[in-house]
N, C-alpha and C positions, 0 to 999 in steps of 0.2 A: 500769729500768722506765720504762715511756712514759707521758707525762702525763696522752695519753685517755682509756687505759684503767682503767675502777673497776669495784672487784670488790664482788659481790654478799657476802651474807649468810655463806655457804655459801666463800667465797675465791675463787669464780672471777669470772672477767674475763667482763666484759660490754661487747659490742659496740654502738655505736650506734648507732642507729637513724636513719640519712640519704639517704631517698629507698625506692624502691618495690622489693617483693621483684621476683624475675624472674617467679615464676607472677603475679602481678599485671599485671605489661604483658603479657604473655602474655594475658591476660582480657579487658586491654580495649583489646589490636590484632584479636583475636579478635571481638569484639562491634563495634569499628568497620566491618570487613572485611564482616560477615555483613550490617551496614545499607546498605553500600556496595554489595552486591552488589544488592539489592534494589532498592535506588533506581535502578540501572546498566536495570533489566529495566524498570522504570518509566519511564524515560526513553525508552527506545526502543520501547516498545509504544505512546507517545504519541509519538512522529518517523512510526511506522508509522501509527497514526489519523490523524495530521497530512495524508499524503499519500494516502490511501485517500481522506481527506474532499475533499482538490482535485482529486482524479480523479472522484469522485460530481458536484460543483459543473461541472467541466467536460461531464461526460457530459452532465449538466441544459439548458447550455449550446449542446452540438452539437444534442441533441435537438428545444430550440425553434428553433435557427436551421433545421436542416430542416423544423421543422413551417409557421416563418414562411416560408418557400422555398415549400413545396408551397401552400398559402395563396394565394401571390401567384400562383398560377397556371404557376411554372416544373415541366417534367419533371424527373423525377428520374433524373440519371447514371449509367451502367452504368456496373461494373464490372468488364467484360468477358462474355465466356459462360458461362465458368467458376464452377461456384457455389461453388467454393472461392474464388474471388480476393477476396482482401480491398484495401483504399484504404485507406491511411493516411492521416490528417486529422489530425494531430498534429505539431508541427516536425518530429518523426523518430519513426520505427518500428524496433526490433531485436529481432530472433530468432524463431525459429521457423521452421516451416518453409515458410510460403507465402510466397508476394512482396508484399514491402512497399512498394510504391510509391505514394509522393503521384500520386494520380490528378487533373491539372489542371481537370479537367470539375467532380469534386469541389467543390473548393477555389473553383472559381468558382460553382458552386451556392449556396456556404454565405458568397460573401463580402459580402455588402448586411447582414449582420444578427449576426457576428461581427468585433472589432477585431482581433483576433490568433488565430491559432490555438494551441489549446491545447500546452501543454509535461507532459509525461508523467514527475512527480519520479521521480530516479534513486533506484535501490536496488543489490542483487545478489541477490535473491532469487529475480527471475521472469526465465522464461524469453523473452517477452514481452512487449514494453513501447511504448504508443503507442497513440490511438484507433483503430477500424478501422471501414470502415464495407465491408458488402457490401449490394450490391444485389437479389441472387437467394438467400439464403439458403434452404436448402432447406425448414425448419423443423425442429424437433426438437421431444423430451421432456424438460424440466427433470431429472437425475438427481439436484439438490439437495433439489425439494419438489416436482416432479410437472407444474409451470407447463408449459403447450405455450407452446411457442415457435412460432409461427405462422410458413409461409412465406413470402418475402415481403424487402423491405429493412431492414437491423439496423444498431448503432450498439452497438459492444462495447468494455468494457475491461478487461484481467486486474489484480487489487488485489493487496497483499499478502496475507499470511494472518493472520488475526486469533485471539485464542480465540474469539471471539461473532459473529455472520454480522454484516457489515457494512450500512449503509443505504446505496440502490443509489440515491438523490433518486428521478428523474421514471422511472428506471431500475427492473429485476427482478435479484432475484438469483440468476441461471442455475445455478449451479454454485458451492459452498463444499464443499469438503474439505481432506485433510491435506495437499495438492499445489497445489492454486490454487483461486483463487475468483475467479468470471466475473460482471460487469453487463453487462446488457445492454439494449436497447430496442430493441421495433419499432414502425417507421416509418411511418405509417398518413396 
């Protein structure tokens, strides 16, 4: 007979008790995992605010330096004939399907009253990513809340997608839905 073992009342062997049954850690790898996950959604829904709000800051940004541009009495630069052609104004522009070209007239428009041009934080989410600025926008209807979007010159940027419409700063918020949400400005 083994020395651990001491028997109950009753003559049987009683086993003892040295550490945690298994449905126990089951419970509370279960309960860690479920906070873990939450936090994880948390975390990343504020990476996503994070960079939504420096694309807003920036839009803010391009806006006055064009507004300081037109002010001082400079024209402001086509971007071709094409009222689709957009200018990127941003280190870089990727995807979609119109041409992304840093337009030099641009950039020289906007350089007495910007130190750097804006950087557009990476994701994988949009299809689109970089300031745009067109000069001939045709105008449109806001499909988000109705806003007319005036023809005329604009200064746009695609956000992440958020649950709650995001704040556009000096910016409108053109377009929020399940696919992308658009800031925008005209240029007046």
């Amino acid at each position: 007979m083994s020395r651990n073992k001491q028997k109950n009342k009753k003559g049987s062997y009683i086993r003892p008790s040295s550490g945690f049954t298994l449905i126990e850690l089951l419970v509370v790898i279960s309960v860690i995992s479920l906070l873990a996950s939450i936090l994880l959604v948390q975390v990343k829904n504020a990476r996503i605010a994070g960079r939504n709000s420096k694309r807003t800051q920036d839009l803010t940004s391009l806006i006055k330096a064009f507004n300081f541009s037109l002010t001082d009495g400079k024209k402001l630069p086509s971007t071709l004939s094409d009222s689709d052609q957009m200018a990127c104004i941003s280190s870089d522009c990727e995807g979609g399907v119109l041409p992304l070209n840093q337009d030099p007239a641009v950039l020289n428009f906007l350089s007495p009253y910007i130190s750097s041009y804006p950087v557009d934080p990476k994701d994988s989410t949009r299809f689109l990513t970089g300031y745009l600025f067109n000069s001939d926008y045709p105008g449109t209807l806001s499909a988000y809340n109705g806003v007319v979007i005036p023809p005329g010159p604009v200064i746009m940027v695609l956000l992440e997608n958020t649950p709650t419409p995001p704040n556009c700063g000096l910016g409108t918020l053109w377009e929020y839905d399940s696919s992308f949400t658009i800031c925008g400005a005209s240029i007046h």
